[in-house]
C-alpha positions as CSV (number, residue, x, y, z in Angstrom):
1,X,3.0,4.0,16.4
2,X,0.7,6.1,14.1
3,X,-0.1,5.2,10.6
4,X,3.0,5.7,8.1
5,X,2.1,8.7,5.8
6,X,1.0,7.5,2.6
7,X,3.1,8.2,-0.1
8,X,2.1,8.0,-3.9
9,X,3.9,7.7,-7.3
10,X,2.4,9.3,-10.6
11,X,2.8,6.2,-13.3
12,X,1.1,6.4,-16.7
13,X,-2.1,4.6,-15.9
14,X,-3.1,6.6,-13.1
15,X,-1.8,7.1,-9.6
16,X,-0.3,4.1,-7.2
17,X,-0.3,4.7,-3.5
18,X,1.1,2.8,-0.5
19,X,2.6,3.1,3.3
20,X,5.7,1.9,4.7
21,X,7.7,1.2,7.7
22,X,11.0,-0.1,9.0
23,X,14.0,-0.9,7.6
24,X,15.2,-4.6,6.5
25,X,13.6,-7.1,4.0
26,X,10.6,-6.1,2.1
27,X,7.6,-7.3,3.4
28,X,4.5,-6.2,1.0
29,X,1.5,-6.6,2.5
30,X,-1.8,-6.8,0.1
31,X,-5.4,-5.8,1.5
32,X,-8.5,-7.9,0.5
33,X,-11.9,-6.0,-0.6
34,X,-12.8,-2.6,0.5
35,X,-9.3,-2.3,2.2
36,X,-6.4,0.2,2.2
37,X,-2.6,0.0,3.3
38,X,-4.3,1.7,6.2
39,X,-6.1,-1.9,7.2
40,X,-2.3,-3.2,8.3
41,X,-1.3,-0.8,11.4
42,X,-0.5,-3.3,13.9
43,X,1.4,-5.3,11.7
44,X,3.3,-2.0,10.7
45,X,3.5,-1.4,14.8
46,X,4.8,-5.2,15.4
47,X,6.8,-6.0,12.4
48,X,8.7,-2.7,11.5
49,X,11.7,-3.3,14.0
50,X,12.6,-6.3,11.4
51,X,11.3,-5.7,7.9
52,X,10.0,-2.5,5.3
53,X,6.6,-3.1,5.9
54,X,4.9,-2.1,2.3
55,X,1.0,-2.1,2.5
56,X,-0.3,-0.8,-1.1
57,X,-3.5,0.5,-2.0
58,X,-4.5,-1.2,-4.6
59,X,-6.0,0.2,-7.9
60,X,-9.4,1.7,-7.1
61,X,-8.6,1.8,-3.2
62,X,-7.0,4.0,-0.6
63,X,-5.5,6.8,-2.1
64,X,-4.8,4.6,-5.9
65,X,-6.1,6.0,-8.9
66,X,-9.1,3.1,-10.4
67,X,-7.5,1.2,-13.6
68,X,-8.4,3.3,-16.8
69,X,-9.4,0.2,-18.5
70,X,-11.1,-2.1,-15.5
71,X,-11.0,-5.9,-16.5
72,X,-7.7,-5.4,-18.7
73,X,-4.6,-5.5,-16.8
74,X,-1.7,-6.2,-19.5
């Protein structure tokens, strides 16, 4: 399997980005520091045959715009 195209959604703070793969149950997968939804591509490869396999780039990361207001997240 290659890496799932990452796909991104315009939302009003900014840009959110994320990969998926499969069909079935959501599965959302969160990366740690200095990762991307990129980090997960053998659990996308093992786990897509059973679940949607979500990885996210979270705010800052990957292909996510950086929070406009860092520290504040209401």
């Amino acid at each position: 399997m290659t890496l799932p195209q990452r796909q991104t959604i315009k939302l009003a703070h900014g840009r959110v980005a994320w990969r998926e793969a499969g069909d079935g149950p959501a599965l959302v997968l969160l990366h740690g520091l200095n990762g991307n939804a990129a980090s997960w591509l053998r659990q996308y490869e093992a786990l897509a045959g059973r679940f949607r396999v979500v990885g996210w780039d979270a705010p800052g990361y990957g292909g996510s715009d950086p929070h406009p207001q860092p520290g504040s997240y209401s």
